[in-house]
N, C-alpha and C positions, 0 to 999 in steps of 0.2 A: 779372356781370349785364349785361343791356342794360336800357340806356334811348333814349327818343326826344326827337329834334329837339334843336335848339342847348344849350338852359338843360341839359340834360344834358351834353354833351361840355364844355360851360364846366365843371358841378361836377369830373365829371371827371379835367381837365389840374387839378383845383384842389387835389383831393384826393390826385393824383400828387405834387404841388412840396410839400401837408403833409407825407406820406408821406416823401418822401427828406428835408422840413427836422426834421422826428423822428427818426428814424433814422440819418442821416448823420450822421458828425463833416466837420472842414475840413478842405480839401486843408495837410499838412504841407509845409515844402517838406524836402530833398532834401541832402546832401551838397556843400561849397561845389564851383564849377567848377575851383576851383584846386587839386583834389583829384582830379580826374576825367582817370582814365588812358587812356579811348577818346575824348575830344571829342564824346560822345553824350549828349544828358541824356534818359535811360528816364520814361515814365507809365505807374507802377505803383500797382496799382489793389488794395485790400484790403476783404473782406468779413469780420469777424470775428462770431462768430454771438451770442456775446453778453458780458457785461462779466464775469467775473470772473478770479481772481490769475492761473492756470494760462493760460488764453488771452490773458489782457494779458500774462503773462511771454513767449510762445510769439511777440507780436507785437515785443515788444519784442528779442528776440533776432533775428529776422530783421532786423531794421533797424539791428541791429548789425552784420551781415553784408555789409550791401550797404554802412556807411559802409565798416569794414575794407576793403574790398575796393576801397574807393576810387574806385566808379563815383560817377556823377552823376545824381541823379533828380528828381520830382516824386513825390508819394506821396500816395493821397487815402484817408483812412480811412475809413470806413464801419463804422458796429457795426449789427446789424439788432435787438438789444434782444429774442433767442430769439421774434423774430417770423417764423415761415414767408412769410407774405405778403412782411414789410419786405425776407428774403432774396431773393424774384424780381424783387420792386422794384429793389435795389440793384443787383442783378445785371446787369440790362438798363440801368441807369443805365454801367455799369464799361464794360460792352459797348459801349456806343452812343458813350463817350468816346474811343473808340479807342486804350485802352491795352495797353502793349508785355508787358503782364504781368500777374496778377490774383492776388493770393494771399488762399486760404480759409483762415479759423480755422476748424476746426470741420464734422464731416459734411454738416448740410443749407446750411449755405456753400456747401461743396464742390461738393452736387446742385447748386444753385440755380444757379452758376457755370457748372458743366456742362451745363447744360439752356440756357445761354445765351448759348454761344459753342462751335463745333467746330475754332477758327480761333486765338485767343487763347493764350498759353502761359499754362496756371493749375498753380501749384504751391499744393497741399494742406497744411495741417499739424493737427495736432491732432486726429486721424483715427486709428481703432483700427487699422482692415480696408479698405483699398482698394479689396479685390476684392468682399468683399462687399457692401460698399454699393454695390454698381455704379457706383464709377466708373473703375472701369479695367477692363483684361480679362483682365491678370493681375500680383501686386505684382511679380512679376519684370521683368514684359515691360505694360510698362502698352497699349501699344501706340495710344496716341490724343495729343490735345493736355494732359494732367494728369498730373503726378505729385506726388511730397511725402516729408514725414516721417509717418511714424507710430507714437501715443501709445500704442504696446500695452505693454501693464504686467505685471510678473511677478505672475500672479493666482495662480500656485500658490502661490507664496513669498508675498503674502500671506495667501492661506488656513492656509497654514504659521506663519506672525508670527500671526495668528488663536489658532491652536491653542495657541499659546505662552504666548499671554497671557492666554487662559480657558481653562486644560486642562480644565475641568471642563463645557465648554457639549456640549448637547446638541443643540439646535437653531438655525439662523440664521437669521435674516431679512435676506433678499436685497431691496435700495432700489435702484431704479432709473426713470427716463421712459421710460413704451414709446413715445414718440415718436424716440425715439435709437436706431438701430440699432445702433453701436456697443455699447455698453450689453448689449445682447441676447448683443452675441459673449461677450462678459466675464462677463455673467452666466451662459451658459450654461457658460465655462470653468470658473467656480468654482462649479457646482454637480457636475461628474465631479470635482475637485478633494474637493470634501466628500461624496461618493458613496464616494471612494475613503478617507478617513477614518474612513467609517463614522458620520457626522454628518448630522442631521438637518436641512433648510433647507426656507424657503418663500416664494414671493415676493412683494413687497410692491409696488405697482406708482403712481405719481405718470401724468397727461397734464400737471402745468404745478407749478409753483412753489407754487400757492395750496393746492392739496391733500398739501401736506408734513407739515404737522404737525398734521393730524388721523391720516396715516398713520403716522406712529412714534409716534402716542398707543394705535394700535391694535394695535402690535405687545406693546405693554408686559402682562409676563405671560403672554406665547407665547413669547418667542422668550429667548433667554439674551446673545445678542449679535446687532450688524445690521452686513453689507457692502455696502457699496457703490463700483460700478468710478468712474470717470474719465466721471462722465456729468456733461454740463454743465450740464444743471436742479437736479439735487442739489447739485452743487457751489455752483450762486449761491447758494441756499437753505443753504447748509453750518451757517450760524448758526443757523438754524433746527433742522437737526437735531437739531446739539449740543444745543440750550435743553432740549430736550425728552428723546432719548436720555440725556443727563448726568444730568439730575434725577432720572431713574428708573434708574442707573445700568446704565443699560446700553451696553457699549461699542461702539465702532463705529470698524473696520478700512476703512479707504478707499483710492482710488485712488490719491491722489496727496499732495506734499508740500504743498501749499496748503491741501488741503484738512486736513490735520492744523492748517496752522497758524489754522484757521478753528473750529477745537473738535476735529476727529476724535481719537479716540486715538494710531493709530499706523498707520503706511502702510514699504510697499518701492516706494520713487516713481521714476519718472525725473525729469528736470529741464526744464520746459516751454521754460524761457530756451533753452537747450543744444537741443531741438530746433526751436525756432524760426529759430535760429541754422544748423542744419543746412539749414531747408528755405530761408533765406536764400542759402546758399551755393549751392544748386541752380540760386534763380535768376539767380544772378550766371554759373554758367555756360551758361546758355538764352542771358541777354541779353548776351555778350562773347564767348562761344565758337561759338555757335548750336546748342549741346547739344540735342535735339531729345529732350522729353518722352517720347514713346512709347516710347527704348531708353532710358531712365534709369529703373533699379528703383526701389520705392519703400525710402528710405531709417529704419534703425532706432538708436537708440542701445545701445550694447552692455550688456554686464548689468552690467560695472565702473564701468558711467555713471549706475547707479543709488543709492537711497541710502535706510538706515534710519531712518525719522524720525519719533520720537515725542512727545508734548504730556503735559510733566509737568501741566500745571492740571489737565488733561482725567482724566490718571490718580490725582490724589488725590480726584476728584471720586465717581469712579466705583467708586475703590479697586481699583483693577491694580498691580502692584509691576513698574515698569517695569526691576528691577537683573537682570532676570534676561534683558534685554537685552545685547548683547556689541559695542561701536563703535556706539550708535546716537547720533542726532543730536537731543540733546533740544531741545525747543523751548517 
C-alpha cells in the first residue's frame, strides 16, 4: 500500500524493524576459528519457513555439516513463523546483509530467497520438487544461483503401509495446505497411487493452521482413513490432527517421522537431520571449493536412508495391530 508524507514512511521503517523483531531469531555465532581449515569466516544466512520437528531437525543437520567440516562462520537464523509476508521481509533482510550463503527451509523460503537474490549462493532444503516450484530449471541441471536437498517421500510405499494397516478402507481423505505446492506434488502422487489400488479418496483441503480441526471433524464418517504428505501447515498443526483423527479413530498415514511422533499412526519417512545434513555439505562445497550451484543436481536421500515408523499410543487408540508390521520403529 502507499501512504503519504513523512508520518507514513516513519510508521513504515517502524513496522519493518517489528516485522524482522517478530520473526527473526539472533545471529548464532559459528564454529571456533581454531577449527577453521580456509582462514575465511562465511555469513551465512537462514530462512526456515516455520517452527516445527522435521524443519528444526533439517536445520539442525546442516549446522552439523558446516561444524564437521570444519569451516568458520557467522549464522543468522531467521524463522518467518509460515508467514508469506515475514518470508520476503527476511528475505531482503539476508539479502541486503551481504551474506556468502542463504539457506531455505522450506518451498516459499526457498521463492522468497529466490525472488530476492540472482547473485547469492541459496541452498534449498526441505523441498519436494525443485523444478516444480519454479525454482530451478531443472533438478538435474538447476542451472541458476539455488540448489538443495529434496524431501520427496516414498508416497507409494506409503499408500502401501496405508493398505497394510486398514486392508479394509474404502475411501481416504487426502489433508493437505493448498498454499504448499509441494503438498500438490504428493498429493497428486498418492492419489494414481490409490487409483491404482482401486481405493477411493477425496480431498480435504486447510489455507492456514486455524482451519484443521474443523476439517478432520468433517471428514469423520466419510472417509475410513486420512493422508497426509510432508506439508508443513499440517505438520505444525500434527497435534491437532491426532486430538481429533484419534478420538474418532480414524487413522492417519503421514509424511514423515516427526510427524508420527507428533500422534500420526505410521509413516515410510526419510530422516530431516540426514537431509539437512546433506544440504549442509552442499554448502560447504559452494563456500571452500567454489561449487557453482547451477551444475550441482538437486540432491536426494536413497531409499535405504529411509525408515518405518510407527506410534504404538496412536495405534491402540485407534485400534490398528501394528505386529503385522516387519523391522518397524515403534515409537
Amino acid at each position: 500500500m502507499k501512504r503519504l508524507k513523512t508520518l507514513t514512511s516513519a510508521l513504515a521503517v517502524g513496522a519493518l524493524t517489528l516485522a524482522l523483531a517478530a520473526c527473526g531469531g539472533e545471529s548464532a555465532g559459528g564454529s571456533d576459528t581454531s577449527t577453521s581449515t580456509t582462514g575465511t569466516t562465511y555469513k551465512i544466512g537462514v530462512l526456515q519457513l516455520t517452527e516445527h520437528a522435521a524443519l528444526d531437525a533439517s536445520n539442525e543437520g546442516f549446522v552439523a555439516a558446516l561444524d564437521d567440516a570444519g569451516i568458520d562462520y557467522e549464522i543468522d537464523q531467521q524463522n518467518a513463523q509460515n508467514d508469506q509476508s515475514a518470508c520476503q521481509t527476511i528475505a531482503s533482510k539476508l539479502v541486503n546483509d551481504g551474506d556468502d550463503l542463504i539457506l531455505a527451509i522450506g518451498t516459499p523460503a526457498a521463492q522468497a530467497v529466490a525472488g530476492a537474490t540472482s547473485d547469492i549462493p541459496i541452498i534449498g532444503t526441505a523441498i519436494t520438487d525443485f523444478a516444480e516450484s519454479g525454482l530451478v530449471e531443472d533438478n538435474e541441471a538447476p542451472g541458476g544461483n539455488l540448489t538443495g536437498s529434496s524431501d520427496l517421500t516414498p508416497v507409494t510405499d506409503q499408500i502401501d503401509l496405508l493398505e497394510q494397516l486398514v486392508p479394509d478402507v474404502q475411501t481416504v481423505g487426502l489433508l493437505f495446505c493448498t498454499a504448499e505446492a509441494n503438498s500438490e506434488i504428493q498429493i497428486e502422487m498418492a492419489e494414481e497411487a490409490l487409483d491404482e489400488a482401486g481405493i477411493g479418496h477425496e480431498r480435504y483441503t486447510v489455507s492456514s493452521s486455524n482451519e484443521i480441526q474443523q476439517v478432520i471433524e468433517s471428514m469423520v464418517g466419510k472417509v475410513d482413513a486420512i493422508y497426509t504428505p510432508t506439508d508443513n501447515t499440517i505438520a505444525a498443526g500434527m497435534a491437532t490432527v491426532a486430538m481429533v483423527a484419534n478420538e474418532n479413530k480414524l487413522p492417519v498415514i503421514v509424511g514423515c517421522d516427526t510427524m508420527v511422533e507428533d500422534g500420526g499412526l505410521a509413516s515410510y519417512s526419510i530422516n530431516y537431520y540426514d537431509l539437512g545434513y546433506k544440504a549442509g555439505e552442499m554448502a560447504v562445497e559452494i563456500l571452500t571449493e567454489g561449487a557453482d550451484p547451477a551444475e550441482m543436481p538437486i540432491a536426494y536421500l536413497a531409499a535405504d536412508e529411509c525408515t518405518l515408523i510407527a506410534n504404538q499410543a496412536t495405534a491402540d487408540e485407534v485400534g490398528i495391530d501394528l505386529s503385522v508390521l516387519d523391522d518397524a520403529e515403534i515409537v
